[in-house]
Wavefront OBJ file of the C-alpha trace (Angstrom):
o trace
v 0.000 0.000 0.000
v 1.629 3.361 -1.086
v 1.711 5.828 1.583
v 2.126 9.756 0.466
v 3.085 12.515 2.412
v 2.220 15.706 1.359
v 4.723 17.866 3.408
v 7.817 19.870 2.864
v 9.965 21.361 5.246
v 12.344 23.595 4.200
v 15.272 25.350 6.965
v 17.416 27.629 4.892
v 19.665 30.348 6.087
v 19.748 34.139 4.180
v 23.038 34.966 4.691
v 23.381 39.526 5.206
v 25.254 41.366 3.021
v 27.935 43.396 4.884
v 26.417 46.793 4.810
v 23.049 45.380 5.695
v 23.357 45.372 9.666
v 22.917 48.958 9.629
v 19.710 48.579 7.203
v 18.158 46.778 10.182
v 18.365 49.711 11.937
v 16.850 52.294 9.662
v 14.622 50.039 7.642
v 13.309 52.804 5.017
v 17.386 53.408 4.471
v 18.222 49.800 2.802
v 14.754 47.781 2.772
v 15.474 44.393 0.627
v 14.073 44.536 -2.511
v 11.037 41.961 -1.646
v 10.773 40.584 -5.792
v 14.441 39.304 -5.735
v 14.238 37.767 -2.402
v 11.189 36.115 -3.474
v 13.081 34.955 -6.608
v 16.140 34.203 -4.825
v 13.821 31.754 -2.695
v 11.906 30.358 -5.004
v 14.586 29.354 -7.247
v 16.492 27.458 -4.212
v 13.423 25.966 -3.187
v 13.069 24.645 -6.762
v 16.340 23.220 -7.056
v 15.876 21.426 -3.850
v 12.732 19.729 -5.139
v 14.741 18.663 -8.374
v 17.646 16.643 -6.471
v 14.650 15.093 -3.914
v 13.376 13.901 -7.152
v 16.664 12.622 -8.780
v 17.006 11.255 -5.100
v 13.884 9.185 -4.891
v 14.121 8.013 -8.309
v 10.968 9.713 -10.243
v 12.743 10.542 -13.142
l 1 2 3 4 5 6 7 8 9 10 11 12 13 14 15 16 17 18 19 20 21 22 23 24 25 26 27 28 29 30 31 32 33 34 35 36 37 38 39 40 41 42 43 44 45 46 47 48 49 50 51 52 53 54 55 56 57 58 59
């Protein structure tokens, strides 16, 4: 009997540029440009799903 799981879990770190501490400060000064990070995760997130498949087999 197959058994699926329909979960991911993903634990990533975003590593901080070096002149980005003082952006946390001042958040209107330096505010991360919210399309790119989005992008940014989205295509790690993608390449992770592409080696769990080469993993497991389903291609």
């Amino acid at each position: 009997m197959p058994v699926f799981i329909n979960e991911v879990v993903i634990r990533t770190s975003v590593p901080r540029a070096e002149g980005q501490a003082a952006a946390t400060a001042a958040p209107a000064a330096g505010a991360p440009d919210t399309e790119v990070l989005v992008a940014e995760v989205t295509r790690a997130l993608m390449d992770y799903l592409e080696r769990q498949l080469d993993r497991v087999g389903e291609r």
